[in-house]
C-alpha positions, 0 to 999 in steps of 0.5 A, spaced: 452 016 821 452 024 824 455 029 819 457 037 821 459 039 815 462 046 816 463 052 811 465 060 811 460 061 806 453 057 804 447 060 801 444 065 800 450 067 797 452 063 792 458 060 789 460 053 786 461 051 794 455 053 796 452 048 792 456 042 792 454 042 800 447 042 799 447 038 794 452 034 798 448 035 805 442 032 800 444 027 798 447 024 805 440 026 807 437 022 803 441 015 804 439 016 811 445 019 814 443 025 820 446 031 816 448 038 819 451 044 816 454 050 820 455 056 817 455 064 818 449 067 819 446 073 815 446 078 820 449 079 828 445 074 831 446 066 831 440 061 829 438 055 829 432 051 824 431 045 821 430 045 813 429 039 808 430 035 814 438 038 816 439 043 821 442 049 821 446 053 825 448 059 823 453 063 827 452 070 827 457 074 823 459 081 820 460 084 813 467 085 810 469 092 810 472 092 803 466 087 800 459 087 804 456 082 800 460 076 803 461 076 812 465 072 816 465 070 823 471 072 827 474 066 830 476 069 836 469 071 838 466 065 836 471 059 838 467 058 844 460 057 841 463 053 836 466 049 841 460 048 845 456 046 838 460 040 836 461 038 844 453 037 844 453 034 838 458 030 838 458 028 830 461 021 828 465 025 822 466 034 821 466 035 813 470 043 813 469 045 807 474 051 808 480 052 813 478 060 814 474 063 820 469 057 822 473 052 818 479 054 824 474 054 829 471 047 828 478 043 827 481 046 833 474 043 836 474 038 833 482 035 836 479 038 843 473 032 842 478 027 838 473 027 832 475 024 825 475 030 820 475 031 813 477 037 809 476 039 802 479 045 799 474 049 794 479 055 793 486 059 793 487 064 797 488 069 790 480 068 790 479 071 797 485 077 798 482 078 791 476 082 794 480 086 800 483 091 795 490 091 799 496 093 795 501 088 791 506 087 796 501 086 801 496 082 798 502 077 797 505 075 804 496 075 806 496 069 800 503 066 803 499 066 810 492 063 807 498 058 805 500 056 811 494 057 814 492 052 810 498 047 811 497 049 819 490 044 819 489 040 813 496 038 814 493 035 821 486 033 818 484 024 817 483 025 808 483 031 805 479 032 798 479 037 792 474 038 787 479 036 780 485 034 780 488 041 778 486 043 785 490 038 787 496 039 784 497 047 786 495 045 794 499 038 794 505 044 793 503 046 799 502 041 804 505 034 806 498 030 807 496 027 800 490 031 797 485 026 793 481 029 787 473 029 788 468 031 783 463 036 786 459 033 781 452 033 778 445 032 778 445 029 770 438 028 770 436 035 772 439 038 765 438 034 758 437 037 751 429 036 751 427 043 756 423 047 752 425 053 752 420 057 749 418 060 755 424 063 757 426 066 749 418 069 750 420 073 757 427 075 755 425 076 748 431 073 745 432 075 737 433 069 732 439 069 732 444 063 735 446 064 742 452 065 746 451 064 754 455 065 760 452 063 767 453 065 774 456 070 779 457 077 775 464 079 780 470 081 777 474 075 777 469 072 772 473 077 767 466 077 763 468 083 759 472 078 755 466 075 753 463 081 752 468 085 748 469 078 743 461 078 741 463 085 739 468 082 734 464 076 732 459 080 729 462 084 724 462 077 722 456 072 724 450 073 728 449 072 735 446 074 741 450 073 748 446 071 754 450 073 761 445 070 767 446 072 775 447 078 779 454 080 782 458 087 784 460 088 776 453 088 772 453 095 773 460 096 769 458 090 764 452 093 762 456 100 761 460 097 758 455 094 754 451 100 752 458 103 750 461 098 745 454 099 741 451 091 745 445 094 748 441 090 743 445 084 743 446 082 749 441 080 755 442 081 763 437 076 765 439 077 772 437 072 778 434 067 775 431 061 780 431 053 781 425 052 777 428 055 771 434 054 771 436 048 768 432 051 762 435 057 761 442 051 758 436 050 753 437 057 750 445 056 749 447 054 742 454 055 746 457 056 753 462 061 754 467 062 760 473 067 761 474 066 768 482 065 770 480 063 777 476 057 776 479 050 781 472 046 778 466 050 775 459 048 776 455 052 771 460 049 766 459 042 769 451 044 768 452 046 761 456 039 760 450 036 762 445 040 758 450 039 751 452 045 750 459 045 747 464 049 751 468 056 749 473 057 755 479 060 758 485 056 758 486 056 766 486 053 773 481 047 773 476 049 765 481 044 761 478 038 765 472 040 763 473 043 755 477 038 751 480 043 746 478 041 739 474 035 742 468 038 746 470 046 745 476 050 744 480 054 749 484 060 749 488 064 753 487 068 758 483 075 757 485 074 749 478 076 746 481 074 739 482 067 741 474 068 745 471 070 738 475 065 734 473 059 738 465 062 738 466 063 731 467 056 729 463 052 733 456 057 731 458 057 723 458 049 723 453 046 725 456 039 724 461 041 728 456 043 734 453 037 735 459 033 734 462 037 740 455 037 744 455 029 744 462 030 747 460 034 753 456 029 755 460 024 755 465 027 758 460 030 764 457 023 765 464 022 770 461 027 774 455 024 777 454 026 783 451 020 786 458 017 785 460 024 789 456 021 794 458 014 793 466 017 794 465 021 800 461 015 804 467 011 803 472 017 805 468 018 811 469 011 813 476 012 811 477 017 815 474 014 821 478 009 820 484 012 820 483 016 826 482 010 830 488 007 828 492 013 831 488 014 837 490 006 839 496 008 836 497 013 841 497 019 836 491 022 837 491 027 843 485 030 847 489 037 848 486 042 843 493 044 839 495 051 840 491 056 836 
């Protein structure tokens, strides 16, 4: 089958869904399907390359004025060369991974040229009006706009997923086309307990002490002062040393607020850290924590899972799927520093009750392998082929481009 996978965002940024497409692209690829992705470009200009045999093409693109880490293509501008991509491609099946700038492009494309298409929806529309600074009243008729434009092309797309069951439940209120639950899944072999991790403790110079860890991007919707604030608590208590991997725009502020909670010394900025090392920085934790409010699945807890590590989350979104309260980790409220500590404090002071919650990790993640993800979007692009066949034998599919 010829896929074209679309997205607004894709690697070099990096974000949960940007892995999910290239492990999807990958996993696709490697069962002999002609994979292709279509994303912004990282400057003005367009390109086209061929990497681990999928290819690429980027749509040039410019930076959001409020957050110049992440750029866009306006659709306005690039309609026409989205248009004449997929016209030349002519893929069996288009894969839209958001319903934004590119997103809207290729669906508009993809009713011109009567291709069967599936959506899935990775986030709300608080995650993106989130970085525009706008004021409240504002903020709130943008998000009632990002709904419907969502509504305004999912509604109309063959099948539509989502990564947990969360997500759907809070999309479906605002959409008439059933949303079904996909897990972006996971790799379960290339995170286990046995990775020695000394190396890493060497290059960090990690105390002996137990270890808290928190990883991915450092912005501020992760609310990563929480963790920060409730180590400082922990220890008038119990020893510990928290582990905050990644880069993002608030690591200036966090290590400031580091040095001025007195933490200089407890807690380590690892920055970026690559592939290769990655699955073993897991082997550092004795404990995962998340405070993010935001989360619609999570990877970086889905990989902390895989690698056993009990779970202290924020009580939010889509993170009680994956922290069962009680049974693999604790819960608790949102930005509530006592409930962080508290729910720390009991898994790192009771080593029984540690292994006890990491053998229920791992359970819990063992649903989430990706070749099942794969496996399920094999079957959904079939399902959606199917479906488009239908309609158009029916009558119901046109070959007029709807009205942008």
């Amino acid at each position: 089958m010829k896929i074209l996978i679309v997205s607004d965002t894709y690697l070099p940024y990096i974000n949960g869904g940007s892995y999910f497409i290239l492990h999807l692209a990958h996993g696709l690829r490697d069962r002999g399907h002609q994979v292709n992705i279509m994303t912004i470009s990282e400057h003005f200009s367009n390109t086209v390359r061929e990497v681990d045999g999928i290819m690429e093409y980027r749509i040039w693109s410019i930076p959001l004025p409020t957050y110049n880490r992440f750029r866009f293509s306006p659709r306005p501008l690039v309609q026409g060369l989205v248009r004449r991509i997929i016209k030349g491609m002519d893929p069996d099946i288009i894969h839209l991974q958001q319903h934004f700038m590119l997103g809207r492009a290729a669906y508009l494309a993809s009713k011109k040229y009567n291709i069967p298409t599936i959506g899935t929806n990775h986030s709300l529309p608080d995650n993106v009006t989130f970085y525009l600074h706008l004021p409240h009243k504002l903020e709130e008729l943008l998000n009632e706009y990002f709904w419907w434009q969502l509504r305004h092309t999912y509604d109309h797309l063959d099948v539509l997923t989502t990564p947990t069951k969360t997500a759907a439940d809070i999309a479906q209120q605002h959409l008439t086309k059933e949303l079904i639950p996909v897990s972006n899944g996971i790799d379960l072999n290339r995170y286990h307990l046995n990775i020695d991790a000394d190396l890493l403790r060497k290059r960090y110079q990690l105390p002996n002490e137990s270890i808290i860890l928190y990883t991915g991007r450092l912005d501020k919707e992760k609310h990563l002062w929480v963790l920060i604030r409730a180590l400082k608590k922990l220890r008038t208590r119990f020893k510990a040393h928290l582990v905050i991997t990644g880069i993002g725009g608030e690591q200036k502020h966090l290590k400031q607020l580091t040095k001025n909670l007195g933490l200089a010394e407890h807690i380590t900025f690892t920055g970026f850290v690559s592939d290769e090392d990655f699955p073993a920085v897991y082997s550092l934790g004795d404990v995962f924590a998340i405070s993010s409010p935001a989360e619609l699945q999570s990877l970086v807890t889905m990989e902390a899972l895989a690698s056993g590590l009990p779970v202290v989350a924020v009580n939010a979104k889509a993170l009680p799927e994956l922290c069962h309260d009680g049974e693999n980790g604790f819960l608790f409220n949102e930005d509530d520093v006592s409930g962080c500590e508290t729910g720390l404090y009991k898994i790192l002071s009771d080593e029984v009750l540690r292994k006890r919650m990491s053998e229920k990790s791992l359970e819990i993640i063992s649903h989430h392998s990706l070749n099942n993800t794969i496996t399920r979007y094999e079957e959904l692009y079939e399902k959606a082929v199917a479906i488009h066949e239908q309609a158009r034998v029916k009558g119901a599919v046109s070959s007029v481009e709807p009205k942008e």
